[in-house]
C-alpha angles and dihedrals in degrees: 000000000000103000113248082252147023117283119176126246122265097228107024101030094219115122120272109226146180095272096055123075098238136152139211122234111246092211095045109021089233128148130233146173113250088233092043086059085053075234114156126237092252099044082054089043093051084044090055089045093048087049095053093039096044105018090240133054125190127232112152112199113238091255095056084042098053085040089055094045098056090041088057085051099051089036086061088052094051081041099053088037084054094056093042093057086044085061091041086053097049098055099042078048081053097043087046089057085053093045088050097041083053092041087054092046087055099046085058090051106047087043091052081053092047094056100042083058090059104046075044089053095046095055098045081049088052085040095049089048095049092050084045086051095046088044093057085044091062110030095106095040117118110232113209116191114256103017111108126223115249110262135261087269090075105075108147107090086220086050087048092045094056100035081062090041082056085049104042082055101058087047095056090048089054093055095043104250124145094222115137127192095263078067094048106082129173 
């Protein structure tokens, strides 16, 4: 179909008109002369015929062509670089999985050692009040070398007290003294 004005050809640069057999690139929109485009009569004739059955018919000038052609070139490229990240992203989708899976693991284990620290601080805390109760039991008690505190047996402060009074006692017997038990007071 002529175009509503002059355009000039592609190749030539004279005007294609009415008069001329031309055609216009489908890629670029440009015009050129049918012989400009070295295009035979018959080729011209099959693209008139594809224009009037289909209502389009597609001619595409060197220069688009070239320009497609290295485009598809560099398309496959995009296109191969493309698969190959989507390769690169699922494993690093798959590595992740593992990350995560390992991440989870030691969560459950730091938590399992957090909580033994705290089971382990609340017994050296029980541990550290107790010392600090036995200590308090004893701190007006009277050490004398070589007698030996009752043992852990004895846990009742009235067992220990007169566990000491029996012991007392049998020191005061050993140094001679007449003191009886009535006379021992804590």
């Amino acid at each position: 179909m002529p175009p509503k004005e002059n355009y000039p050809c592609l190749k030539c640069g004279s005007n294609c008109t009415g008069s001329q057999n031309f055609v216009q690139c489908n890629m670029c929109s440009l015009w050129i002369h049918k012989d400009c485009a070295e295009m035979t009569d018959a080729f011209f004739r099959n693209l008139e015929q594809q224009k009037r059955d289909m209502g389009i018919a597609y001619w595409a000038c060197r220069s688009c062509l070239s320009f497609a052609a290295k485009m598809q070139t560099h398309l496959k490229e995009v296109d191969r670089k493309i698969k190959d990240l989507k390769g690169k992203v699922e494993e690093n989708t798959a590595g992740l999985a593992k990350t995560n899976d390992k991440v989870g693991l030691v969560e459950k284990s730091v938590g399992a050692v957090g909580r033994k620290v705290e089971d382990m601080e609340k017994r050296m805390e029980e541990a550290m009040l107790e010392e600090m109760r036995a200590r308090e039991a004893i701190k007006g008690n009277i050490v004398i070398h070589g007698v030996e505190e009752p043992g852990r047996e004895v846990k009742d402060t009235k067992d220990r007290i007169e566990v000491d009074k029996k012991e007392c006692e049998r020191i005061f017997r050993a140094v001679g003294t007449n003191a009886t038990r009535r006379d021992i007071r804590f």
